[in-house]
N, C-alpha and C positions, 0 to 999 in steps of 0.2 A: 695839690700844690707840692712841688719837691722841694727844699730845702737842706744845705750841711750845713754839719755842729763840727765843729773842731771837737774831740776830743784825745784829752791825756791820760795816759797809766801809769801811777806814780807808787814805787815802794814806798809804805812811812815806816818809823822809828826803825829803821836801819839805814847804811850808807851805800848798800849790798844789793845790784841788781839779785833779781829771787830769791832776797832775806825780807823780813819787815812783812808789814801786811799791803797789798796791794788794792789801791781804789781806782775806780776811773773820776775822770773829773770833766764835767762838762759844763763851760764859760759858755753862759746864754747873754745876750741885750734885752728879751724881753721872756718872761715867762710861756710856757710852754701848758699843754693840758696835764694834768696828775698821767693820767691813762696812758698818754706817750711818756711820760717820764719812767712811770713804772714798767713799759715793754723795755723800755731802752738799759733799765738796772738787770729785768730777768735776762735779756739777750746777753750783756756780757759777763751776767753768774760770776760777779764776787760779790764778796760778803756786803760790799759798798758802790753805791756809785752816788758819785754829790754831786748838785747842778749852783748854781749860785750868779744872783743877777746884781750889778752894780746900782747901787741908786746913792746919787751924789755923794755921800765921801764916808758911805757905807757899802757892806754885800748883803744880798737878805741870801740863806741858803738854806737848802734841804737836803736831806738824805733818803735813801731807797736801797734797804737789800734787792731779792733776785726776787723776793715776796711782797713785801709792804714798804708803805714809808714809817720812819720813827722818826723819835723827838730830839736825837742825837748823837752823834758818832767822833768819837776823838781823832780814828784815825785819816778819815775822809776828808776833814776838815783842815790837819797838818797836809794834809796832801793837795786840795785847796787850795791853803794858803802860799805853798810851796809854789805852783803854776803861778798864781797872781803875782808871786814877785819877782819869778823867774824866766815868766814868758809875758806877763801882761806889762812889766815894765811901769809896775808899783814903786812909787817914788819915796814913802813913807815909812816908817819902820816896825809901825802896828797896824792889822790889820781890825775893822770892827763889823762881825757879821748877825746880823738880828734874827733869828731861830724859834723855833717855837718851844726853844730850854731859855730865851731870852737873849741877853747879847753876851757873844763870847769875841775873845780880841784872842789876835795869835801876834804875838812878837819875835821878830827877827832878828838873832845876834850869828855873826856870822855867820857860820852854816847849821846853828842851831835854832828851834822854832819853840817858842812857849807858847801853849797853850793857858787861857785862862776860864776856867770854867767852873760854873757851880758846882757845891762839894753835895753828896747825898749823904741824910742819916739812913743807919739800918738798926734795927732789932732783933735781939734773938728772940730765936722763936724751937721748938721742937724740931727734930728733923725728920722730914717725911719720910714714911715710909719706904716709896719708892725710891726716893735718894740714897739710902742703906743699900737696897737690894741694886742698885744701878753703879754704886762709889766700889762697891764692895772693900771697902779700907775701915779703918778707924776714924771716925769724924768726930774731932774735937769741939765746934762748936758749929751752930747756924746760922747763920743772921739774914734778916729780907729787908732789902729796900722796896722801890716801889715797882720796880718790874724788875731786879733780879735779887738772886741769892747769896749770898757769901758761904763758903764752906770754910773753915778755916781744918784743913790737916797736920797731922804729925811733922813732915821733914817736906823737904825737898823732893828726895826720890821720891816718895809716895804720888808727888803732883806730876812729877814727869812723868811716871811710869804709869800714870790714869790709860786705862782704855774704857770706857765706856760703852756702853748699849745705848744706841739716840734713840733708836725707837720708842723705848722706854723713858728715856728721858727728856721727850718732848710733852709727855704725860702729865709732868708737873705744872703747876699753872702760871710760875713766871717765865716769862722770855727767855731768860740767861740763866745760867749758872757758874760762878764764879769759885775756881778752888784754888786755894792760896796758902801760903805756911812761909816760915820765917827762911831766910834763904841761907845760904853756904857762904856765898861772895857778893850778895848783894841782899839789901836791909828786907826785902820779901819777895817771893814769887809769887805767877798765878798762872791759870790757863780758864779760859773762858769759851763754853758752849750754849748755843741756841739753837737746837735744831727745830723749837716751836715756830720759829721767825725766819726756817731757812736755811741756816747755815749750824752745821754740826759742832767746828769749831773754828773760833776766829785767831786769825796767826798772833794779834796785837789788838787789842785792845783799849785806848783812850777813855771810852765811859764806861766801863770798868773799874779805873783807878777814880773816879769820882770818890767810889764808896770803898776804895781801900788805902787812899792815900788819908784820910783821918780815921779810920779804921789801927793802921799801922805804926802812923804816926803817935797817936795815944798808947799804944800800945808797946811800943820802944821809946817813946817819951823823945821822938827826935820831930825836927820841924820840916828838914832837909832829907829826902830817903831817893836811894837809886833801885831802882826795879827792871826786873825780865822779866819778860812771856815767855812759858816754857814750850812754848810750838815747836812743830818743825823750821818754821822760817826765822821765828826767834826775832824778839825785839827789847830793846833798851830803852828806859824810860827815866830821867831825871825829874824826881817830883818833889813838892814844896808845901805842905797845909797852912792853909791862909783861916781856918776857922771855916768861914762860910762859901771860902772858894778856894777851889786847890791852881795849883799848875802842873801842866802836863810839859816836859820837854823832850823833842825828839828831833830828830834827824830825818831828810826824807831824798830821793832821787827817781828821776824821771825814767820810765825802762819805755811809754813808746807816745808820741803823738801822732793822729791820724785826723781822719776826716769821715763822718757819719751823711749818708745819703737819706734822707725822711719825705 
């Protein structure tokens, strides 16, 4: 049986066709097999591809790297959300999607998108070995959430100027690795790699700042913090620590809609 999916390619937390991190997004009616869903994330190889089905006056939705599915994605979801109000002709001003992290809402104020999602604790813990031999920096401190890392570095430059070994650093046993340090012009930076899960490094980041936006927020004693991904695409992130749930804000624009053949 053949069938088309409409799908869209949307930059998130930038305003900048080929800035921001890029997801696709595929607006289903009725759920689809895992097996097709995860050919359809390896076939267009980004970091994300979200599919997400309407049921009365919710979305249930999922994500898929190029590898697996996971339990959630900040930027796939602004990107998401961005489609539904912009091409699906979303009449309401929050969106409420059920996840298997639970229910996350995205609200729409002008052309900016809040994210509301559960916050992660982390712990320090030692730092591995092979994170030393992989960072090759000064690493001030470690911390593990439940599937990724926190590195907290020196400066700034030290996180932009990372080049890492992935081979080596898929080695470690959580998904992500997260390195961050207090920022120049805005309240922190980071950059985030998973090459266990597929992708080396992701341009922008969403469940990442889960565990850095109360990470940071304690830590500069602020409630309100602005953040950059130091990618190359480079993304902006207006964030908020609510205690047991943060806000992610961002910005996001469409670069293509098409039509998939199955």
């Amino acid at each position: 049986m053949i069938f088309n999916m409409t799908i869209y390619q949307v930059d998130a937390f930038n305003t900048k066709i080929f800035k921001g991190n890029p997801a696709a997004v595929c607006p289903l009616t009725a759920w689809i097999s895992t097996e097709l869903m995860q050919s359809i994330a390896e076939e267009n190889n980004l970091s994300e591809t979200v599919f997400f089905v309407k049921n009365n006056d919710y979305f249930e939705i999922k994500w898929f790297t190029p590898t697996c599915e996971i339990d959630l994605c900040g930027h796939a979801t602004l990107a998401a959300a961005h489609i539904i109000f912009t091409e699906l002709n979303f009449e309401h001003s929050i969106i409420e999607f059920h996840s298997k992290s639970g229910i996350l809402t995205v609200k729409k104020n002008e052309d900016w998108y809040t994210l509301n999602f559960p916050s992660e604790e982390i712990k320090e813990i030692e730092t591995p070995s092979i994170l030393k031999q992989v960072l090759n920096v000064p690493i001030l401190k470690t911390y593990k959430g439940k599937w990724k890392l926190v590195v907290e570095l020196e400066n700034e430059t030290t996180v932009l100027n990372l080049n890492p070994n992935f081979s080596l650093l898929a080695e470690l046993e959580s998904n992500g690795i997260i390195v961050t340090s207090k920022g120049d012009n805005f309240d922190f930076v980071s950059r985030f790699f998973a090459p266990k899960i597929g992708i080396n490094e992701d341009p922008v980041t969403g469940s990442a700042h889960t565990l850095l936006i109360p990470y940071w927020a304690k830590k500069l004693n602020k409630t309100n913090l602005e953040a950059i991904q130091l990618s190359k695409r480079v993304g902006i992130l207006k964030c908020k620590h609510l205690n047991e749930r943060v806000e992610i804000s961002g910005q996001a624009i469409t670069y293509l809609k098409g039509e998939l053949t199955l």
